[in-house]
N, C-alpha and C positions, 0 to 999 in steps of 0.2 A: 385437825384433831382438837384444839384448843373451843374451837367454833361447838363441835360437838360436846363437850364436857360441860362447857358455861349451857348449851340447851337441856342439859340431860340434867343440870344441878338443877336448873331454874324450875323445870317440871317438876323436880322430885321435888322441890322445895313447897311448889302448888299444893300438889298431893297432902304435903306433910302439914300444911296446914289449914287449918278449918276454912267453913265458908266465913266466919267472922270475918276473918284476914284480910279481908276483901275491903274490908270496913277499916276506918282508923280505929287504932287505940293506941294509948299512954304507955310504954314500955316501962318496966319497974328493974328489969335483972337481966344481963347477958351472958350465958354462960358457953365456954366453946370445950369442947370432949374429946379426945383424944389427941392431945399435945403430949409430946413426947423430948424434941430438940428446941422448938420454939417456946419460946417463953410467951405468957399469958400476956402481958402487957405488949409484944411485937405485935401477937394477932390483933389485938384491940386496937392498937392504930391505925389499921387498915381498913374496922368497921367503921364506915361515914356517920354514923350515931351514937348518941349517946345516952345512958339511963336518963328518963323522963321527958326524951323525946316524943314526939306525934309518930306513930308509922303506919304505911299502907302497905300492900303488896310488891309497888314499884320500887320502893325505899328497898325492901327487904332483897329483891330479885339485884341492884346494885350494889346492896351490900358482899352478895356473895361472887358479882365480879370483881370488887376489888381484891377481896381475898386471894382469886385467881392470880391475880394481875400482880401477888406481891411473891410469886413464884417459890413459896412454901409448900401447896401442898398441891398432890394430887388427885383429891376429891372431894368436895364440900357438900353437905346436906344441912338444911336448915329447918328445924321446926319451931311451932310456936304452945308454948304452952302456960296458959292463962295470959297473963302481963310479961312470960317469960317469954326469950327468946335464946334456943340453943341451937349451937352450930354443932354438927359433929363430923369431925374433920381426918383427912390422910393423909399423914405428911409426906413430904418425895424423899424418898431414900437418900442416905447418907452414903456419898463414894467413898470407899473405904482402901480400893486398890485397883490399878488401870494396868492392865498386861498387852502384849502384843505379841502375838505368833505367826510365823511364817512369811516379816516383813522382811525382804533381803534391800530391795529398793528404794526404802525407805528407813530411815535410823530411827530411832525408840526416839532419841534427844529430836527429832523435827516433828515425830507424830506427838510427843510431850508438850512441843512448844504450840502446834496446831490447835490443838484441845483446850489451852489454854487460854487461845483466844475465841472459842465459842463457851470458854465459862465452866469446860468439863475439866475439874481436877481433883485429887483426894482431899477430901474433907470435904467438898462443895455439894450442895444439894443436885439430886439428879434431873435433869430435864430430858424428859424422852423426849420431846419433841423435835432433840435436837438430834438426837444421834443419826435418825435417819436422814437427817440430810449431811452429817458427816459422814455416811455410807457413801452415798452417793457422790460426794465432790471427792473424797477419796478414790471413787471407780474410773471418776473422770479423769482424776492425773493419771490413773494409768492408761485409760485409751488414748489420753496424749502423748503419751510414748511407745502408744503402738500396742497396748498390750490388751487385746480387747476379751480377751477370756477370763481376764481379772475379775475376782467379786471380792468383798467385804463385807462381814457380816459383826454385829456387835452382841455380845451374848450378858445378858445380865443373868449375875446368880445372888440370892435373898440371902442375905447372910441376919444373925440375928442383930436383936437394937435397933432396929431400922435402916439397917446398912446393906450395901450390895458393893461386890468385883462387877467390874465393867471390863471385859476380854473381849479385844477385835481378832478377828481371823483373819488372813490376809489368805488369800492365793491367788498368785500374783503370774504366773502362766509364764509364757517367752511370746515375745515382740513379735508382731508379726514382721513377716518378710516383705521387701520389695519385689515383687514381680517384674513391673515394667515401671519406665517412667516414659512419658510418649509429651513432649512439647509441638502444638500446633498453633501455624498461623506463624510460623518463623521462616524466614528466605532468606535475609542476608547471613545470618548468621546460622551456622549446621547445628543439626542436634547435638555431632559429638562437639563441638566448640564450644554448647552452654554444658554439657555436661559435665565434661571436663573442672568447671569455676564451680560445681556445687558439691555440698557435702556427703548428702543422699546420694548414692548408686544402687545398681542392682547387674546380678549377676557376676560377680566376682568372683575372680578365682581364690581357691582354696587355704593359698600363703598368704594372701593378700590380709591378715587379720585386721589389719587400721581399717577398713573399708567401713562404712559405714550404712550398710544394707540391711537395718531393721528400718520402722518408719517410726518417726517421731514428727510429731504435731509442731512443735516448735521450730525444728531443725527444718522443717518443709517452709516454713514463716521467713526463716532466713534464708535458706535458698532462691526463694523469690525477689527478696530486696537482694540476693545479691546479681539476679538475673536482670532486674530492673536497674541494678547500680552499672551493670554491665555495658547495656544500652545508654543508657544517659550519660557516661562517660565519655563516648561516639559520636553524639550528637544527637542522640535519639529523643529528642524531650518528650513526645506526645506517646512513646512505648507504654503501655498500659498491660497487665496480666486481668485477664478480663474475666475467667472464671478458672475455679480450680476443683479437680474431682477427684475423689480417693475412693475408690471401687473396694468392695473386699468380698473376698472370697466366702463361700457357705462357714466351710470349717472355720473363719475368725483367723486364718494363718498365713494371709496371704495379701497384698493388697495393691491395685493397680492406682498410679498417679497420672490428670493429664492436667496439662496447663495448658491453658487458651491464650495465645495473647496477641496484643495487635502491636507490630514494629515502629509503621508511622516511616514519617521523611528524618535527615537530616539535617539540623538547623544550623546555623552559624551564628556568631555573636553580631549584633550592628553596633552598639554602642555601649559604655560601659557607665554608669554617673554615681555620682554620691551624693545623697543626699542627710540629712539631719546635723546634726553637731558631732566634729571633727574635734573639739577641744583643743585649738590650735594646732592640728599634728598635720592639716590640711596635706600639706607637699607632701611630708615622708609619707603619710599612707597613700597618696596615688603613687610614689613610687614604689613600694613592696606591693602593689598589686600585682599577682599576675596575669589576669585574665585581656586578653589582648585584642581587639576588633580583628573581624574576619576571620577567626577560628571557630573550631567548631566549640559546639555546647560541652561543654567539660563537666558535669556534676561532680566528681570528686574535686577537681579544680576550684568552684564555687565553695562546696563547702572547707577546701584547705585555705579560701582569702579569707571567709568569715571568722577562722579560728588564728589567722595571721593578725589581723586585725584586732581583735579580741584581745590575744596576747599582747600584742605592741601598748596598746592602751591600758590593758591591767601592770602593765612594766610602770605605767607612772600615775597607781591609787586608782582606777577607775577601774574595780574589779566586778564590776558587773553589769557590764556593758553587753547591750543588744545591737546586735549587727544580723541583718538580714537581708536577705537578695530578693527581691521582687521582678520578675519574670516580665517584661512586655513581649507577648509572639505575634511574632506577624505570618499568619498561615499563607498570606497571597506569596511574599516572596522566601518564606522559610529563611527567617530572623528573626533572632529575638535577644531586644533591649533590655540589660540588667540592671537596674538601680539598686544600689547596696545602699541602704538606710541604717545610719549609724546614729546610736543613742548611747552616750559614754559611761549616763548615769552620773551621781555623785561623787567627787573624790572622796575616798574613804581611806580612814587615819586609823593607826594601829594604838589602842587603847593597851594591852597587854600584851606580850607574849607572857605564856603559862606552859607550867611543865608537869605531868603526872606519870606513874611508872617508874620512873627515878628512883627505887627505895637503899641502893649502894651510891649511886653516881649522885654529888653534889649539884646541886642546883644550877653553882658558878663554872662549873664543869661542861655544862650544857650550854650555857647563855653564851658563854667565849664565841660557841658555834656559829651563832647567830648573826648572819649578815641583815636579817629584816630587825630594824630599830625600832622600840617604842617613839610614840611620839608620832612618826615618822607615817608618811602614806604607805597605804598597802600595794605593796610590788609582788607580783603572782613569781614572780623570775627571782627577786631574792628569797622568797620563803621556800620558795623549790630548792634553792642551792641552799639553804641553813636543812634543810632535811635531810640532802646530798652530804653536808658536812657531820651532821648526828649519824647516818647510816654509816658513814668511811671509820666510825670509830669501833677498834676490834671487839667493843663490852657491849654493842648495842645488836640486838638478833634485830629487831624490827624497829619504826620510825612512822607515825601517820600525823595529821596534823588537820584541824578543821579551823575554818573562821567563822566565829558567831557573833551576831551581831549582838550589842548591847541594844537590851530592852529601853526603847523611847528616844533611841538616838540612831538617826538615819545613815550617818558618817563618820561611826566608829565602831571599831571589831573588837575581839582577842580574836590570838591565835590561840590556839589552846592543841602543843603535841604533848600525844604521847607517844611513849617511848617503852619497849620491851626487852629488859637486861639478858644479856647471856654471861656466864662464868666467866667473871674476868681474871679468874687464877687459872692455872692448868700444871697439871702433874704430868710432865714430861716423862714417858718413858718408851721402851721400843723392849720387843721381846724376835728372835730373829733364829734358826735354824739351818745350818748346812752342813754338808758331807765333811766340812773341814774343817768351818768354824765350831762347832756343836751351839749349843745353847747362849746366846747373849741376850744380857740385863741391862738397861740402863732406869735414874732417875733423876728428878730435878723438880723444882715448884719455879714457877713465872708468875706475878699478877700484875697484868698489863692497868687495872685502877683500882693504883695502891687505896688503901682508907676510902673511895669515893672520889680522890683527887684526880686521877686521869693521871697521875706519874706510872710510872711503869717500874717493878724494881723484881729484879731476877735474883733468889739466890739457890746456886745449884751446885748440888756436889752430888756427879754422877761416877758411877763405875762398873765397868763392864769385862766383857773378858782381855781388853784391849786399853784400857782407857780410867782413869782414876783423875776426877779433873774437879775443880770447885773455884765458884767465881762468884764476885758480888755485882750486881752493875744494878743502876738508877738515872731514869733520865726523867726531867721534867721538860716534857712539850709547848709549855707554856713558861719559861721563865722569865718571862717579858713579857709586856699587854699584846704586845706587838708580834706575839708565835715565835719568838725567838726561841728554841729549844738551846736545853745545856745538858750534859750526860756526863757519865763515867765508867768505868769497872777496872776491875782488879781480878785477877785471875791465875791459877796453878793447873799445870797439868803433868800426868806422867805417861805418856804416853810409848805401848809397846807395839812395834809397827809389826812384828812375825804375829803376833795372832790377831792381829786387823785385817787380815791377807794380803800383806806387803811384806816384801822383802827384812831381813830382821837386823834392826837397829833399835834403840829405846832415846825416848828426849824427854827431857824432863825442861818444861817451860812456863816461866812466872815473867809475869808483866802486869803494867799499870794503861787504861789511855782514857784520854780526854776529847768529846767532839761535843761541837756547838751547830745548827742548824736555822737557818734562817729562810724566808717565803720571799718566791718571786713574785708569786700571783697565788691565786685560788689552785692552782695544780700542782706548781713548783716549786722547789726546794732544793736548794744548796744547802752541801755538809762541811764541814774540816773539822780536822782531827787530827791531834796527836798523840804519838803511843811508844812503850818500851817494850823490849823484850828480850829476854833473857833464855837463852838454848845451851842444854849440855845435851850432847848426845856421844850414848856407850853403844857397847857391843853391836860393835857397826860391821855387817859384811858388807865389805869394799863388791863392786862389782863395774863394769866396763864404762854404766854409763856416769859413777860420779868417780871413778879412777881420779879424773883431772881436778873436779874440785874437793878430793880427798889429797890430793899431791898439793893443792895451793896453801889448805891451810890448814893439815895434818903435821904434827912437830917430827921432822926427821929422825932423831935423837931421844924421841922415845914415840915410836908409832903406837904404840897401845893405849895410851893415855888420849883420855875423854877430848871431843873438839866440844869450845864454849864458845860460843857468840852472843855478844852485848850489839842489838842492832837498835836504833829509834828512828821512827817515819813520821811522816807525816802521809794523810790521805783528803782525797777532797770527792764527792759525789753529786750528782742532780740525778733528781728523783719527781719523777709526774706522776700523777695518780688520778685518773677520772672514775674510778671503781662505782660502783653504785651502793656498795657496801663494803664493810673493813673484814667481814668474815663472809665465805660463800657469794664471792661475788657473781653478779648473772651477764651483768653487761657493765661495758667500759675497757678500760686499760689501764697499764700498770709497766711503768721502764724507770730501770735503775741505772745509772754510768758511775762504778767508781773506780779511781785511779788510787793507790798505794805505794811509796818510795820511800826506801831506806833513805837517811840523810847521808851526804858523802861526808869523809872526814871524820867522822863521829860514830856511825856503823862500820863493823868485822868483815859485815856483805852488803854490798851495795846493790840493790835489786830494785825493780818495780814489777808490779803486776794491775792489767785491767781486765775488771768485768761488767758484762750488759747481760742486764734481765729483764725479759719483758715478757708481756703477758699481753691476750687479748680474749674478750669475751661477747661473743656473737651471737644473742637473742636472733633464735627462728621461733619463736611460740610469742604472741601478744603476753601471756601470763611470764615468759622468761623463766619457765620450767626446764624447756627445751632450748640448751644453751651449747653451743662451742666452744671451747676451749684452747687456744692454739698458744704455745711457750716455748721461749730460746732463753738460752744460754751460751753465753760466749767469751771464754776467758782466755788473756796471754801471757805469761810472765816470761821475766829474763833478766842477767845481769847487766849492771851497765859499769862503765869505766874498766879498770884495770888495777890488780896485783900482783906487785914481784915483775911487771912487763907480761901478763897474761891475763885476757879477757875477764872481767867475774860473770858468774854464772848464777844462775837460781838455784837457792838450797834445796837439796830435792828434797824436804821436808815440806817446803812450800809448793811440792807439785801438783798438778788437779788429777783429781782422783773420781772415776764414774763406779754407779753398782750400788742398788738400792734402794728403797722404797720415796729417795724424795730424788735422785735422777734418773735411774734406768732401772723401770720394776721387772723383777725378772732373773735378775742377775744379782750374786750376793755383793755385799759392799766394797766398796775398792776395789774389786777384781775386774774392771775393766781398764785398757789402757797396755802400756807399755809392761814389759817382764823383764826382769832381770838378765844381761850375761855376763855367763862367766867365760874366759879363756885362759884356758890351759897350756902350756906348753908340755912337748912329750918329752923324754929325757931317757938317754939310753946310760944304765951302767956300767960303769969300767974307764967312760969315756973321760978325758983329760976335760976339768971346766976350770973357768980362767979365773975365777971367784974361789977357788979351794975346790979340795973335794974330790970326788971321782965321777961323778955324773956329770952329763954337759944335755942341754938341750938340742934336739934339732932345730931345722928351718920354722917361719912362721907355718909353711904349707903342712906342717904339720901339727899344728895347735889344734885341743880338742875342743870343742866348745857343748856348753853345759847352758840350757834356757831354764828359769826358773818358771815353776806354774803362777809363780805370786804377781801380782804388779808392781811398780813402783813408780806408777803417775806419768805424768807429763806436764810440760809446761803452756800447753794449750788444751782447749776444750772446748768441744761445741755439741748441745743438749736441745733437741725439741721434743717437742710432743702436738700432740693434737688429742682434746677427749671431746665427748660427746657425753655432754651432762640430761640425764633424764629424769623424771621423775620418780622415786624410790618405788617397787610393787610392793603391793600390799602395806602399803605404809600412808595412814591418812593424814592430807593436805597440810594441817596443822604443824605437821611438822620437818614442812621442808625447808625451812630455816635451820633446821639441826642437826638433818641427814639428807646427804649428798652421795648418789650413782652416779658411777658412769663409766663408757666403757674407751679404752687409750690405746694408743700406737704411741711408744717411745723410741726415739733414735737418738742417738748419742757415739761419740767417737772421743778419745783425748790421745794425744800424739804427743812428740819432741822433735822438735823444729830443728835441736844442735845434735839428735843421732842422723850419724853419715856414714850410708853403708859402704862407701869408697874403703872405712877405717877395714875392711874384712874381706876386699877381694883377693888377698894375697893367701884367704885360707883354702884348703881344698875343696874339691865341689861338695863330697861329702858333708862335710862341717858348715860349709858358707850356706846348704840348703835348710841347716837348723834354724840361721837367725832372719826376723824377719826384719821389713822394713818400716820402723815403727816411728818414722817422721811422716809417714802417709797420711792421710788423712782421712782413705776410702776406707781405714779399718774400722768400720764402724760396727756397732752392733744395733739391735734391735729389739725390742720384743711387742707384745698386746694384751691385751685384758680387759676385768672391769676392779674397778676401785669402788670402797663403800668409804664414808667419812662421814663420823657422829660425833655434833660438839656433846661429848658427855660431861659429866660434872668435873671429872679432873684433867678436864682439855680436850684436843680436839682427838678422834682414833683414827686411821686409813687401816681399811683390811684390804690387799691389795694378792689378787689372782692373775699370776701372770704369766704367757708362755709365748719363749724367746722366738723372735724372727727369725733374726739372724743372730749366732754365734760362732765362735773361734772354736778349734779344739782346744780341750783342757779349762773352758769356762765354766767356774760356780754359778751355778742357775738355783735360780730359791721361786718354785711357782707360787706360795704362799707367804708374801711377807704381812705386819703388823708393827705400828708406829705412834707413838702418843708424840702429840706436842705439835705439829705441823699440819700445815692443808695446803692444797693445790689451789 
């Protein structure tokens, strides 16, 4: 096109001027006609002469390529009149606005950024020359995904001023189908055996959705390495896919694939050598080889020594080391010699580490993380683990990190991460509904980095229809160089256990405690702690199972009056954490052990309780989209020593309680576990009783007994789950750091180890058929679901839809709960 316009100016330009022209003359005046965006002086730079130069014909015919050439205008004519010389000229239209219709496959923001690199954007002059070949490399992407009915057309419309809309049309059709896939030239191994390892199928059934039976150009590119990684891993070195044919049907909708390929023998290794510079690591690295004489040819093998190698050597500054395997075959005997050539490169020294993104989180905040030191050679293994330690922190959504080299120095870097904040406050709240409870409210503010400092300080005073509680607490993670954490809190609560759905008693409880934490390694962590606490608890219904420790330390002499316990503990925990991040984790682990004990002597009740928590997270997707989630819970409490010459017991205020949206979704809160009983005695009128009176009871076989629907805990507990985290639908990639699917199996059970249903065989069958056996442990429950969890601005939310496996009669079930403040 370009070819044509400079032939058709140069003509016109002949024409336009005399046979003089032909002839030199002294030029006196240049004048160019019809500017409108460019300025007089731009075009003038372009023309190669100047007033009271010499000109011919050839002079002039070049003047008017440059003009071309400076991508201003779209048509130049040049005449010559007298000593003058006039251009008269067309400038290329001013883009004024770029639209796109009918892309679904393509996003506005990727055909935005395309155009921008062939120069087409608003305000920029128009060059037609180009759009038709962005038609066409547009048509192309879509035949590489199969889409061969696809066209694009670009529509320009003349707007005034010299401006033009530039609107592409997209119609973008459906992919064509796999028909067949036919591999030939394969004997050892079946069609269905390579089919089976590739992405592309055809003929799938109906449910099968994941299948992948459009044809895609790329995805056919990988299926072949992976059909070739397949053999070579076997021993098949000399497998080759020798040609490849994609047939298509008239209609554009259909398309047959064959693959040619040749198998070949298989080879075994003869010998294994190293050659180049070992940077003294000689020994260790022939012993992390693993490639062994007289096996077969391994190709993933090979390439897992290179990258073993690689890593072991960037562990000590030699981060860009070339290591590669060089093949000797020997066709006569089918062997073949590997020489791994190793080149260590430079040891390279850490010039800076640098931090950007950070705009809350302090600098020193960040650097603490940091096992790779300046100064210090570049270790691939410690800057992976300072990334590992920047992502475990709950304020950071993201973590990436590059090494650039400094300009003129061969053997020093920065690191240079960034880093991508998330809410490091969050507004605790939960909103919850049942046939019993009605409507509950809770609230609270957390900011895990307080000012930027990475301290953590809680202060909450929530209340709901159960619960009036307000507590300050503050812990610094770092009160020492050395990760020594220090903490504290202070706390009130009033809590009313009949409309939590427990059994009805009220406590009202204020305490203080203190814990300090210290690092065994990069995972672990020990805690201790000491703490007070202060219990009044009223309007207590007595009922079977704390009878005994309502008899030990209820005042005889006035049973009505409130019971107080002053108890102080101490507690100790280790804590491992290989998470991959501190919020939305995808892969790693996660276990907690801690133990809790009243002091003897000095506490009302002497008690202990332990619990384990742990967590595992099982990437099946290379991207860690598609995650497992597997978690327990396992908790036991109980009294220890003796009062008055009787056992102590655990307060059943301290008992564990399931039912909820963070143990057992499905089921309303605390209504899992043990129920109240009550036993009655019958008592017949008239009758002589020995205590005063006229009524007297009968036998025990005659006691009524009375089950409440409420719970009232237990002193053991065990919670798992298993979920199945997936990508959110309909929700773009961007933001799956901040919104987590997925769908769960909860099991959970909580028992009492000290109910013994011996205490109740003496009642009738009637009555002994009411109470169950609630030291069992098979009483478990169940339910399943999916969970949605979005860190929003005031924390993190769980919308959680759930319906129950298994449950008991008389169980609050909640299919829909909703909870601010926590994540799975």
């Amino acid at each position: 096109m370009i070819i044509k316009k400079l032939a058709s100016a140069v003509l016109l330009g002949a024409l336009g001027i005399t046979a003089q022209a032909a002839q030199e003359f002294k030029i006196e005046d240049i004048e160019v006609k019809g500017l409108q965006r460019v300025a007089l002086g731009a075009a003038l730079t372009h023309i190669p002469f100047n007033v009271g130069d010499t000109l011919n014909q050839f002079r002039i015919s070049q003047s008017i390529k440059a003009l071309y050439k400076s991508g201003h205008f779209n048509d130049i004519r040049a005449y010559r009149d007298g000593s003058r010389i006039i251009y008269r000229v067309r400038e290329r239209e001013t883009i004024s606005e770029i639209t796109f219709e009918g892309n679904s496959d393509l996003k506005d923001e990727q055909l935005t950024e395309s155009l921008d690199g062939s120069n087409i954007r608003v305000g920029e002059t128009l060059d037609r020359t180009v759009i038709s070949g962005i038609e066409t490399g547009l048509e192309d992407f879509y035949h590489s995904v199969g889409k061969y009915n696809a066209d694009v057309s670009a529509t320009i419309t003349h707007l005034p001023r010299n401006r033009v809309n530039l609107e592409f049309t997209f119609t973008e059709g459906d992919a064509a189908a796999i028909k067949q896939i036919n591999i030939i030239g394969n004997e050892v191994f079946t069609d269905v055996q390579l089919l089976e390892r590739i992405e592309l199928t055809f003929a799938s059934p109906w449910w099968d959705f994941m299948a992948q039976d459009m044809y895609q150009k790329q995805t056919l590119q990988g299926d072949m390495e992976t059909i070739r990684s397949y053999y070579l891993d076997r021993g098949y070195l000399r497998f080759d896919v020798d040609s490849t044919q994609v047939s298509m049907t008239p209609d554009k909708k259909s398309v047959y694939i064959a693959l040619n390929v040749t198998e070949g023998e298989t080879y075994t290794i003869s010998e294994v050598d190293f050659i180049g510079d070992m940077a003294g690591f000689e020994q260790i690295i022939r012993g992390i080889n693993p490639l062994q004489v007289d096996n077969l040819y391994n190709g993933a093998e090979v390439t897992y020594t290179e990258e073993v190698i690689s890593k072991f050597l960037g562990r000590f500054g030699y981060a860009y080391p070339k290591v590669t395997t060089i093949p000797e075959i020997n066709d006569e005997d089918k062997t073949v010699k590997l020489s791994i050539s190793i080149d260590p490169g430079k040891r390279i020294y850490v010039n800076k580490v640098n931090f950007s993104g950070n705009h809350v989180t302090a600098d020193r905040v960040l650097r603490r993380e940091m096992r790779q030191m300046e100064g210090a050679w570049l270790s691939n293994s410690l800057v992976e683990h300072s990334k590992s330690r920047l992502s475990r922190l709950p304020y950071m959504e993201t973590v990436e990190f590059e090494t650039n080299q400094i300009p003129g120095e061969d053997d020093l870097v920065n690191v240079d991460f960034n880093v991508k904040e998330q809410a490091s406050g969050s507004f605790t709240a939960g909103v919850g509904f049942g046939d019993s409870t009605g409507l509950s409210l809770n609230a609270g503010i957390q900011q895990n980095n307080f000012l930027g400092t990475g301290n953590r300080l809680g202060f909450n005073v929530n209340t709901n229809t159960y619960s009036n509680s307000a507590s300050i607490s503050y812990t610094d993670p770092y009160f020492t160089v050395d990760a020594v954490s220090l903490g504290g809190q202070i706390f009130y609560q009033a809590f009313d256990a009949g409309s939590a759905n427990l059994v009805d008693y009220n406590n009202k409880t204020y305490g203080v405690g203190l814990n300090w934490g210290f690092p065994i390694n990069e995972y672990i962590r020990v805690s201790f702690g000491v703490g007070f606490k202060s219990n009044e608890i009223t309007s207590l219904e007595t009922y079977e199972q704390i009878q005994t420790f309502y008899d030990l330390h209820a005042d005889p002499n006035d049973p009505g009056a409130p019971l107080a316990f002053k108890n102080y503990d101490v507690s100790a925990s280790l804590s491992r954490s290989t998470l991959n991040r501190g919020t939305f984790p995808s892969a790693g682990s996660q276990q907690s052990l801690s133990v809790k004990v009243t002091t003897p002597n000095t506490s009302d009740v002497q008690y202990f309780k332990v619990n384990l928590d742990t967590k595992f997270y099982f990437p099946l997707s290379r991207n860690q989209r598609w995650t497992v989630l597997a978690r327990m819970q396992l908790g036991y409490g109980n009294g220890y020593g003796k009062v008055n010459g009787n056992d102590q017991l655990l307060p059943f205020w301290e008992n564990f309680r399931a039912g909820g949206s963070d143990t057992l979704r499905g089921f309303e809160n605390n209504t899992v576990g043990p129920r109240a009983v009550y036993r009655y005695p019958t008592t017949v009128s008239g009758t002589p009783n020995p205590t005063g009176g006229n009524a007297c009871c009968l036998g025990p076989d005659h006691d009524y007994i009375q089950v409440s629907p409420r719970s009232v805990g237990g002193n053991a507990i065990a919670i798992g789950g298993i979920e199945l985290i997936v990508p959110t639908p309909f929700l773009d990639e961007s933001y799956s750091n901040s919104v987590r699917t997925s769908f769960f199996v909860d099991v959970g059970s909580v028992w009492d180890t000290e109910f013994d249903m011996d205490d109740y065989n003496d009642l009738a069958p009637v009555e002994l058929a009411k109470v169950a056996d609630y030291s069992d442990i098979g009483r478990f429950r169940s339910s399943g679901g999916i969970s949605i969890q979005w860190l929003s601005p005031m924390g993190p939310m769980i919308f959680s839809f759930a319906k129950t496996i298994k449950e008991e009669e008389d169980d609050d079930t909640a299919f829909f709960s909703f909870n601010i403040g926590k994540t799975f």
